[in-house]
LOVEXPA-592278 format. One line per 8 residues: number of its first residue (from 1); for each residue x, y, z of C-alpha. Coordinates in Angstrom, 2 decimals. Layout:
NUM) X Y Z | ...
This chain:
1) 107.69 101.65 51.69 | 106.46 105.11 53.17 | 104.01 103.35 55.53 | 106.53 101.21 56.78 | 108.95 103.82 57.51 | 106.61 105.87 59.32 | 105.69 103.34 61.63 | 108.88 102.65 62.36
9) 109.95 106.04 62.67 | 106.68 106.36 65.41 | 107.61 103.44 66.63 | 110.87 104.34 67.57 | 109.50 107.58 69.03 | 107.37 105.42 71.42 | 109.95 103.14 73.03 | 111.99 106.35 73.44
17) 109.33 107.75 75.38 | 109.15 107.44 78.97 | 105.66 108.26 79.20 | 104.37 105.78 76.81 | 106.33 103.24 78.12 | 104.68 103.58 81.26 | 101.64 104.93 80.19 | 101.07 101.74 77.93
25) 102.52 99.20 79.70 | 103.80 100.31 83.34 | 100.55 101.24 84.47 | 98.22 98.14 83.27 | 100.76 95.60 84.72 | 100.70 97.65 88.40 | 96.57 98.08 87.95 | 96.46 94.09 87.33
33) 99.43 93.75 90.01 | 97.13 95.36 92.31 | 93.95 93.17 91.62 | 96.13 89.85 91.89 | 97.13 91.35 95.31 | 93.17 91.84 96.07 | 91.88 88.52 94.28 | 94.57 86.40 92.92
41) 93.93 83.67 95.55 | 90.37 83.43 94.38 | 91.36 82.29 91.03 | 93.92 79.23 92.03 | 93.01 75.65 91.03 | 93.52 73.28 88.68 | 90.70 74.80 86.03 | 90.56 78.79 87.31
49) 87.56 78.45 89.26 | 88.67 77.37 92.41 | 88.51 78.89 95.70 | 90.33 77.07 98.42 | 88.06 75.31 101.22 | 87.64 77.53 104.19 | 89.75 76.54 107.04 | 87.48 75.77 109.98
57) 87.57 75.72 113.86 | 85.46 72.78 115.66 | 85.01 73.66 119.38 | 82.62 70.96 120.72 | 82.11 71.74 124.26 | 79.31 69.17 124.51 | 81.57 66.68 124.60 | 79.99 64.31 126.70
65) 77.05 64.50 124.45 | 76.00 61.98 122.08 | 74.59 65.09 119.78 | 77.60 67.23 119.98 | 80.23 64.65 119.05 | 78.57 63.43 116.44 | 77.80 66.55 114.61 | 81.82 67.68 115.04
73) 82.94 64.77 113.77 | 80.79 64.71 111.02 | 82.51 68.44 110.42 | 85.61 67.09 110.48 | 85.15 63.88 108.73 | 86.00 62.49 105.17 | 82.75 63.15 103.79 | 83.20 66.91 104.09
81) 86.78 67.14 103.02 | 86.83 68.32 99.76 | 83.87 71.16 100.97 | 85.56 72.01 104.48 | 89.01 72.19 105.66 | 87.73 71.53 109.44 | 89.68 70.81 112.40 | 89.51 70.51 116.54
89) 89.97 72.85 119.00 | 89.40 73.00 121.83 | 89.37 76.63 123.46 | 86.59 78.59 122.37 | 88.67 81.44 122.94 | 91.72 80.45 120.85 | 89.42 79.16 117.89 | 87.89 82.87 117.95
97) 91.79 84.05 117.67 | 92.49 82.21 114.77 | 89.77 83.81 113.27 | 90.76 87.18 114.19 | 94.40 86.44 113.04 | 93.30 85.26 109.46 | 94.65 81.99 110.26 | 90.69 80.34 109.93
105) 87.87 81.58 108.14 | 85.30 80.76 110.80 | 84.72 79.15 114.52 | 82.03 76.87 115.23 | 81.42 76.27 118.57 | 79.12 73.79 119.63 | 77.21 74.65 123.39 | 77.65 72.86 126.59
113) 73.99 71.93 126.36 | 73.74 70.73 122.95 | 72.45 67.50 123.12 | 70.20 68.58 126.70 | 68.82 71.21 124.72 | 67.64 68.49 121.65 | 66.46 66.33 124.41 | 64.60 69.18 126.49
121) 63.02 70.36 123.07 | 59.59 69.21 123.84 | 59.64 71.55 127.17 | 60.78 74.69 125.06 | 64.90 74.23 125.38 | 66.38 76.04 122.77 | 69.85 75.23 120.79 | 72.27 78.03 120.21
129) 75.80 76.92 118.11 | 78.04 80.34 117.85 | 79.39 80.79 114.01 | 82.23 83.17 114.73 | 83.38 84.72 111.07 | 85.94 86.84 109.40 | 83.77 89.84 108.71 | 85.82 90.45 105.61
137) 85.04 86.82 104.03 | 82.01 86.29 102.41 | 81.60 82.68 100.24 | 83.73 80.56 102.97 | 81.30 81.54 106.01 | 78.22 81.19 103.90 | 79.66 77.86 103.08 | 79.87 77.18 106.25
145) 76.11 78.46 107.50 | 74.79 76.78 104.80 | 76.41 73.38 105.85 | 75.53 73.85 109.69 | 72.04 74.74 108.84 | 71.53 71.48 106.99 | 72.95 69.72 109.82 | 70.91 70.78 112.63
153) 67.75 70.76 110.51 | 68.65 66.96 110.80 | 68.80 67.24 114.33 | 66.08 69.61 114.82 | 64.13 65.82 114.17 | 65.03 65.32 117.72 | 62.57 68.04 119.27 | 59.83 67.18 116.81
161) 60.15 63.43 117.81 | 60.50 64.20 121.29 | 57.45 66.62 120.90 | 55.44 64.39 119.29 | 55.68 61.85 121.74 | 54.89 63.86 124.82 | 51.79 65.27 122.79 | 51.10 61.69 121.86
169) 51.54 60.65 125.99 | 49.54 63.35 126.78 | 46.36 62.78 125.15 | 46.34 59.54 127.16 | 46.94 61.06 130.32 | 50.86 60.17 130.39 | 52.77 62.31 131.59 | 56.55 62.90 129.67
177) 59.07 62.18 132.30 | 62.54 63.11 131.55 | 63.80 59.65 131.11 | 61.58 58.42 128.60 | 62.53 61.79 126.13 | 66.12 61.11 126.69 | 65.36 57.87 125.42 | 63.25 59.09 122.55
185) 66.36 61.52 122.03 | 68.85 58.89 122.05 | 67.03 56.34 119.50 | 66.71 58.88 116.74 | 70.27 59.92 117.43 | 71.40 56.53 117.07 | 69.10 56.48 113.87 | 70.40 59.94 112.55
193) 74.49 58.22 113.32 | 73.37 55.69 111.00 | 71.92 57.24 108.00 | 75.35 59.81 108.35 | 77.37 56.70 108.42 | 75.68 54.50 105.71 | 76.43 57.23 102.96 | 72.20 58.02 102.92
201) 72.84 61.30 104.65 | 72.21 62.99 101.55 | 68.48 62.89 102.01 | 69.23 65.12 104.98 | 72.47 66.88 104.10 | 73.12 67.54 100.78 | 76.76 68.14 100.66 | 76.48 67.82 96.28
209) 74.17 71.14 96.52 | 76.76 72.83 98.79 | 79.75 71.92 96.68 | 76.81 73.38 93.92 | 76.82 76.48 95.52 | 80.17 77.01 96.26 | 81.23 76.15 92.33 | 78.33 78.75 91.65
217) 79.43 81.41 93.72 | 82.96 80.93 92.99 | 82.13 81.22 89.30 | 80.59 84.13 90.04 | 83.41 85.99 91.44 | 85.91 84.24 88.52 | 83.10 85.90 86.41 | 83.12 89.58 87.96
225) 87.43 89.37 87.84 | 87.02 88.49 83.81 | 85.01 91.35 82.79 | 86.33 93.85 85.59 | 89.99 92.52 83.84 | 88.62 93.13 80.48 | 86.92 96.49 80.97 | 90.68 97.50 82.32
233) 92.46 96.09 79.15 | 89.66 98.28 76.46 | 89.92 101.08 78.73 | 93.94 101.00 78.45 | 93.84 100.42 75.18 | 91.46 103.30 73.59 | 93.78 105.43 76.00 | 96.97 104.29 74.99
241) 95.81 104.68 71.16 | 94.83 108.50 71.57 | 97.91 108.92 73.60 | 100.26 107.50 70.84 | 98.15 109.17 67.89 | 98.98 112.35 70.08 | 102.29 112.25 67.71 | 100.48 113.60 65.44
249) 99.17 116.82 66.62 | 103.10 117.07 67.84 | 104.77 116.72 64.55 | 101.82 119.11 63.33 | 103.53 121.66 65.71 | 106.83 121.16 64.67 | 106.27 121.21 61.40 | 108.03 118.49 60.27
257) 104.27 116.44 59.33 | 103.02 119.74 56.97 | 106.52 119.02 55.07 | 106.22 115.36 54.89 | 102.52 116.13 53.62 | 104.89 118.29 51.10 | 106.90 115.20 49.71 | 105.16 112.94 46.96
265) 103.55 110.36 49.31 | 100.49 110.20 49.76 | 98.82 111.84 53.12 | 96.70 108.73 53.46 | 100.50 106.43 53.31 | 101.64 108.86 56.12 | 98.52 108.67 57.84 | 98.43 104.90 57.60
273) 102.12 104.62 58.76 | 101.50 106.28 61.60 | 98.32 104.17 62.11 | 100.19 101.18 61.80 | 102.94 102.72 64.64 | 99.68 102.84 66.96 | 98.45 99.39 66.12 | 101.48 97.47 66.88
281) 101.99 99.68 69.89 | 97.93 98.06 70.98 | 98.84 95.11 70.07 | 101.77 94.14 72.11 | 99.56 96.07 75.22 | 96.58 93.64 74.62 | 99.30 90.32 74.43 | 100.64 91.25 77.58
289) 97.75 92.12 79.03 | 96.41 89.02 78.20 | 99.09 87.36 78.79 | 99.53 88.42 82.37 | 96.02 88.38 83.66 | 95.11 84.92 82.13 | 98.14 83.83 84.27 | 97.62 85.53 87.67
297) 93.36 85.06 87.32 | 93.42 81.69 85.32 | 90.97 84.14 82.78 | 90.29 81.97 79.90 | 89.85 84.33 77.46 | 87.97 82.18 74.82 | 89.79 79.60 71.96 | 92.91 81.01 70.09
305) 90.87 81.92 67.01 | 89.16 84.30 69.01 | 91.49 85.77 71.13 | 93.69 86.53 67.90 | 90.82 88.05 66.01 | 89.60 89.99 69.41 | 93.18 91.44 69.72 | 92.95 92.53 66.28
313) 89.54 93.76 66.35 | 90.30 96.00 69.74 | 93.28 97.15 68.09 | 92.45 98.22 65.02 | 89.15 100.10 66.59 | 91.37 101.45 69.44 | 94.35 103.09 66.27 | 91.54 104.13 63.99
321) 89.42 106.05 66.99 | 92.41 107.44 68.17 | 93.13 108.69 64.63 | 89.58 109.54 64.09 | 89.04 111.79 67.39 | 93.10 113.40 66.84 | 92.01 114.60 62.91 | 89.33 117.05 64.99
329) 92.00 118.73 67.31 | 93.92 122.06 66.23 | 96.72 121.08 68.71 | 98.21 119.44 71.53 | 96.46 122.25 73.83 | 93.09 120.80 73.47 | 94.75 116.92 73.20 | 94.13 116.03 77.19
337) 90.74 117.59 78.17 | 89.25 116.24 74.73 | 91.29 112.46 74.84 | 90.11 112.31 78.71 | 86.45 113.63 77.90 | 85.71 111.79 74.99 | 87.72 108.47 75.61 | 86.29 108.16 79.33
345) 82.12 109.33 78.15 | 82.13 106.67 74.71 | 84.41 104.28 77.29 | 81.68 104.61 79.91 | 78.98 103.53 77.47 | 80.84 101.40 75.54 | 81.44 99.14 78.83 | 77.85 99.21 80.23
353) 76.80 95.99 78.94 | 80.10 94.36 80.91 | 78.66 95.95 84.37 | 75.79 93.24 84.08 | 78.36 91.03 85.04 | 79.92 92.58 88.00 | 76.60 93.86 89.23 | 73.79 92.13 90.63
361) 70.36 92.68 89.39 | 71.43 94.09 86.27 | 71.08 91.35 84.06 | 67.59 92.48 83.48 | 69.11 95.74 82.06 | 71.04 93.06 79.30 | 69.28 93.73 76.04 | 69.37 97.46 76.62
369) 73.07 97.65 77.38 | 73.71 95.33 74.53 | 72.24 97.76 72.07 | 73.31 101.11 73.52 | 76.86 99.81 74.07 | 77.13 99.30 70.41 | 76.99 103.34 69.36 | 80.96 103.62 70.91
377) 83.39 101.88 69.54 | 84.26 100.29 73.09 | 80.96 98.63 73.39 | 82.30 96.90 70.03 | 85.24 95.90 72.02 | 83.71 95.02 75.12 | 81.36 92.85 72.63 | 83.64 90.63 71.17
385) 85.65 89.62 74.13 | 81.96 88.64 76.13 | 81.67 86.66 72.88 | 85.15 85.02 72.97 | 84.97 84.55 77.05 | 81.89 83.03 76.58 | 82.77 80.55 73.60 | 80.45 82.46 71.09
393) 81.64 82.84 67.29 | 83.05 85.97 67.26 | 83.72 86.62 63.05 | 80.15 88.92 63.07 | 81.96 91.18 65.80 | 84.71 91.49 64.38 | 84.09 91.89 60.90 | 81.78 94.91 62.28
401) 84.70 96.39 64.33 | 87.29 96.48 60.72 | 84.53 97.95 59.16 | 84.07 100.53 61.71 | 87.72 101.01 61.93 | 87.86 102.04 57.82 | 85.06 103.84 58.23 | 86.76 105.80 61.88
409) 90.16 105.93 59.61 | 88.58 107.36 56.56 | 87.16 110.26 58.30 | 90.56 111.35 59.95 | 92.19 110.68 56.38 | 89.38 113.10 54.65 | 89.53 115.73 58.00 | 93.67 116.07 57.50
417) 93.08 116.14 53.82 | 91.40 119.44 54.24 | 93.21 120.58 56.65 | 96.60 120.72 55.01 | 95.05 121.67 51.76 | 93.93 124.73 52.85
């Protein structure tokens, strides 16, 4: 079997060579080894999507205040659990140094005045709680602004009672005194304490649209790792191909592929063995590569039908370019500049519809990308694994990337043809 023995004699070659060996496989494992290092605890959880509940400081130094208590124990209470992981302090200072040391994602630190301020809110007192963040964090303090927002636009209904009342006094010629707005303050407290401990705090605070937004935003970022994840693996892979199809331009120079053009096999046998030598080579790159990233980023990469067929697909494109772009070289001279031109241009827009995922506001761009994507073989690529990710049929894609392929393969077949005719 010539093409057999071909591949296996390429084959060979390739786990003799340093360089391949770490140019296939070395550096995609240390380019996802770095990315785990960067996001790996964004993907942890039971279904991939899970972001662990930012660890929060409670400084209430309104302690003697009705307002203040309540609204840190409400932080810190059962109902916000599974949103917050919130606990006590009681040093303003050491909550903002837990911060600082990465040990919390934010402080909140509730003023002496707190609940003086709520009642003094129909003389113009004003309410300031300190949200002290890691400036590198993003979801967990918005989580957190989001949460303390809701809560004191609950307790904002403090001044507007109290207001209300003294306007209400006023236009019969009473006059507010301070007792009567502390009491005021205090019965829609007491009111507020109720509806927080009966459960019906959700017409006020709702934590279901917070836990909302923080699935939403951490699907977001699990979305932005797949596609940043798979635009790595196609870009590997096209370069690995034209790297191991490189062999051919090689043997051209050493002469030994114009004799075995010499022998009765046919060129298109040789040319497929050595085709077959690259696509086992892709092949074991996308499986570990795949492999490795749906482990350390929980990727789901779509239902085994589709995975298989999108690792054959990405393969097959990846040999027959790298055959297809090798069959126009004269030799090994012009190999890098061309492989690092060509691959990273078609790579570039063969990717762009993936970037609508990683960058906001581009969606709108979608059906443009979509289209021009589709002239490079990598757009093909990047196709069918948005397809598979996204639970789509994927047997259209594919059966247009094996087409392609023939048609890429055919072309190098007819270009060597001629050129060791002549």
């Amino acid at each position: 079997m010539i093409v057999l023995d071909v591949a296996w004699k390429d084959l060979m070659h390739s786990v003799r060579s340093v360089f391949m060996l770490v140019f296939a496989l070395g550096l995609p494992l240390l380019t996802a080894g770095v990315f785990y290092a960067a996001f790996g605890g964004l993907s942890s959880g039971e279904n991939g999507r899970m972001i662990a509940a930012p660890r929060v400081m409670v400084v209430n130094l309104d302690s003697a205040g009705q307002a203040g208590t309540m609204l840190a124990d409400f932080l810190i209470g059962e109902e916000l659990s599974g949103v917050l992981d919130a606990v006590r302090e009681s040093d303003p200072a050491a909550a903002r140094a837990a911060v600082d040391a990465g040990e919390a994602a934010v402080a909140v630190i509730l003023p002496e005045n707190f609940t003086a301020s709520l009642t003094a809110a129909g003389t113009g007192g004003t309410v300031a709680v300190e949200i002290y963040q890691d400036p590198a964090l993003t979801v967990g303090p918005a989580i957190v602004r989001s949460i303390v927002g809701q809560l004191l636009d609950g307790f904002a209904g403090v001044r507007v009672s109290v207001q209300a009342s003294g306007e209400a006094l006023a236009a019969r010629s009473i006059p507010l005194d301070p007792q009567t707005a502390a009491g005021i303050a205090a019965q829609y407290t007491e009111w507020v304490q109720a509806q927080m401990s009966s459960g019906d705090g959700q017409d006020w605070l709702d934590v279901q649209s917070v836990s909302g937004a923080k699935q939403e935003s951490m699907d977001t970022i699990a979305r932005m790792i797949s596609a940043i994840m798979a635009m790595m693996m196609i870009f590997y892979c096209f370069f690995t191909g034209t790297a191991a199809a490189q062999s051919i331009l090689q043997e051209q120079e050493a002469g030994t592929l114009p004799r075995m053009f010499t022998t009765p096999a046919r060129r298109s046998m040789i040319l497929a063995g050595k085709l077959l030598a690259v696509l086992v080579t892709l092949l074991l790159q996308l499986a570990i590569l795949l492999a490795v990233s749906g482990w350390a980023f929980r990727i789901h990469w779509g239902n085994p039908v589709s995975v298989v067929l999108g690792v054959v697909g990405t393969g097959a494109l990846s040999a027959s370019f790298a055959i297809f772009v090798t069959s126009f070289l004269k030799d090994t001279k012009q190999a890098g500049m061309v492989y690092g031109v060509v691959v990273n241009l078609v790579g570039w827009v063969g990717i762009s519809r993936l970037f609508v995922l990683i960058i906001p506001g581009l969606d709108k761009y979608a059906s443009y990308t979509d289209i021009v994507s589709l002239i490079s073989p990598q757009g093909w690529a990047a196709q069918i694994w948005q397809e598979s990710m996204a639970g789509n049929p994927v047997w259209i894609t594919v059966t247009g990337m094996l087409v392609l392929s023939l048609v890429l393969f055919g072309i190098g077949v007819f270009k060597f043809n001629r050129r060791f005719s002549e």
